[in-house]
C-alpha positions in Angstrom: 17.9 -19.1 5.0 16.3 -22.4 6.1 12.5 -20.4 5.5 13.6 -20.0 2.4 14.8 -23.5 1.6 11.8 -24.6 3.5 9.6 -22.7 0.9 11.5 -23.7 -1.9 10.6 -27.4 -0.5 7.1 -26.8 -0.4 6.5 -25.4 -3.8 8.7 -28.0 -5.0 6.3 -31.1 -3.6 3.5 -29.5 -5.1 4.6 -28.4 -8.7 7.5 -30.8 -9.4 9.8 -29.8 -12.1 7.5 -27.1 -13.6 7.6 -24.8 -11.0 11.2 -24.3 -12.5 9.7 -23.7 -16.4 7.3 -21.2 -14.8 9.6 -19.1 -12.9 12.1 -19.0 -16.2 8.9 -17.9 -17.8 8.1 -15.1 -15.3 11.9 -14.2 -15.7 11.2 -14.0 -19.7 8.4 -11.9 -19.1 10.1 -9.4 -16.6 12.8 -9.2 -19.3 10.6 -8.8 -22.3 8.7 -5.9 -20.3 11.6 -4.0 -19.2 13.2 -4.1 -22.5 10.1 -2.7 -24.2 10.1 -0.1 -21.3 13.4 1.0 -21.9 13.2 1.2 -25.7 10.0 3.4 -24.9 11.3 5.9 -22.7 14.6 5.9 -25.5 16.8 4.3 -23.6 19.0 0.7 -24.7 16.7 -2.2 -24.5 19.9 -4.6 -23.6 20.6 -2.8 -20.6 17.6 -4.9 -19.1 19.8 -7.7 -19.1 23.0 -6.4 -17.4 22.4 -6.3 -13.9 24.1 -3.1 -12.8 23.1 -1.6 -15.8 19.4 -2.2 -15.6 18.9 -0.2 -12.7 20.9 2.8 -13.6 19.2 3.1 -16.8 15.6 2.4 -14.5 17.0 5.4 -12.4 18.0 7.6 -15.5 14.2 7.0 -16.9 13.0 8.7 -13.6 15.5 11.0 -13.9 16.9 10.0 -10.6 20.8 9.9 -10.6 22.8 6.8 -10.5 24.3 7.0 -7.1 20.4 6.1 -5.9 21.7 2.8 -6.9 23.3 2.3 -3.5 19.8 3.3 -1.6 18.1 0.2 -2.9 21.1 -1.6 -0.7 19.8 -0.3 2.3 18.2 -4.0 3.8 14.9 -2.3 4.9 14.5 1.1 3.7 15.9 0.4 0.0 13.4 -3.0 -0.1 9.7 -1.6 1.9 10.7 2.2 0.9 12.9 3.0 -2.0 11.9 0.5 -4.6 8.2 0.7 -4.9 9.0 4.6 -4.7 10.8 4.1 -7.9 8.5 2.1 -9.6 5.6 4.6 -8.5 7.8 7.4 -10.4 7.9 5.0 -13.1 4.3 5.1 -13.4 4.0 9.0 -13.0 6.9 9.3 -16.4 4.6 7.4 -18.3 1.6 9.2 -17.5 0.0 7.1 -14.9 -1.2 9.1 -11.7 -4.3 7.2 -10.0 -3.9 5.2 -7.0 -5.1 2.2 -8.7 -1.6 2.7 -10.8 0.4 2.5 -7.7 -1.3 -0.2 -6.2 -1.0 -2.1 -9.6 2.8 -1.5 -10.4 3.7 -2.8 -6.9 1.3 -6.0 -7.1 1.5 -7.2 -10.4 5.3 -5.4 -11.2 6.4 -7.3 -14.4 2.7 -7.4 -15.7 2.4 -4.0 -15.5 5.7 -3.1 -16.5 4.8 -4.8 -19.5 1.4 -3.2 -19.9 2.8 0.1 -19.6 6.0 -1.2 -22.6 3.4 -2.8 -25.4 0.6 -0.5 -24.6 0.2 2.2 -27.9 -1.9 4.6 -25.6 1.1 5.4 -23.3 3.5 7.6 -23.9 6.4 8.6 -22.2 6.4 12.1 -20.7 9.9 12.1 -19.0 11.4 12.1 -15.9 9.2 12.8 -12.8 11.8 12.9 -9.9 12.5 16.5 -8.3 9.3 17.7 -10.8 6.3 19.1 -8.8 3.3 17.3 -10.2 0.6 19.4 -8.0 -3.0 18.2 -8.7 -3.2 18.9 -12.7 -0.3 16.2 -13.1 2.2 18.5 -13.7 1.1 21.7 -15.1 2.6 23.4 -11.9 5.9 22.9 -13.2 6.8 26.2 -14.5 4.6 28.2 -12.1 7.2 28.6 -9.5 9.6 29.9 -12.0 7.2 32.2 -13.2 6.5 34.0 -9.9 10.3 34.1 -9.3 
């Protein structure tokens, strides 16, 4: 905790005041992208602003069920693991499959996030988790069933 505080310290000598106005602004953002994300995939925009909420709805849109909830609660493996798993999937139900997508979602998340919500080019193609995308992005999907 005192890293933290000691952090918050240091920002706060150097921006003052404003560094306040620019993280409400990042907040806004985050919000404004998820919502746009949600209403996309045909979910409730306003679940971006309930906290519980928001991720089971994020979950759903991956098609992941809610009791993954409690596996982002794991301290390491829900923070370094899980998460930017989920956020990769996220990617892969709207149609983005190149590493540079990956790398992008986890390094500039709400930017993204909002990229992928106001863009007109992306669509969403549903939910990618348990789906075998193979190399053709998901054409393989019904092969196995086929052959069975």
């Amino acid at each position: 905790m005192e890293i933290l505080m000691n952090i918050h310290d240091a920002v706060y000598r150097v921006l003052g005041d404003s560094m306040y106005f620019i993280l409400g602004f990042l907040a806004l953002v985050a919000v404004v992208a998820q919502w746009r994300l949600y209403e996309k995939a045909g979910q409730p925009g306003v679940a971006s602003v309930v906290p519980i909420w928001n991720f089971i709805v994020f979950l759903k849109i991956v098609g992941r069920p809610a009791s993954h909830l409690f596996l982002a609660l794991i301290p390491v493996f829900g923070q370094l693991y899980f998460i930017p798993k989920v956020w990769i999937e996220v990617c892969q139900s709207f149609g983005k499959r190149t590493m540079l997508d990956y790398v992008m979602v986890i390094l500039f998340n709400g930017l993204y996030i909002l990229n992928l919500g106001l863009s007109y080019e992306t669509e969403y193609e549903g939910p990618v988790y348990g789906r075998d995308l193979g190399k053709d992005g998901g054409a393989m999907q019904g092969t196995r069933a086929a052959v069975a």
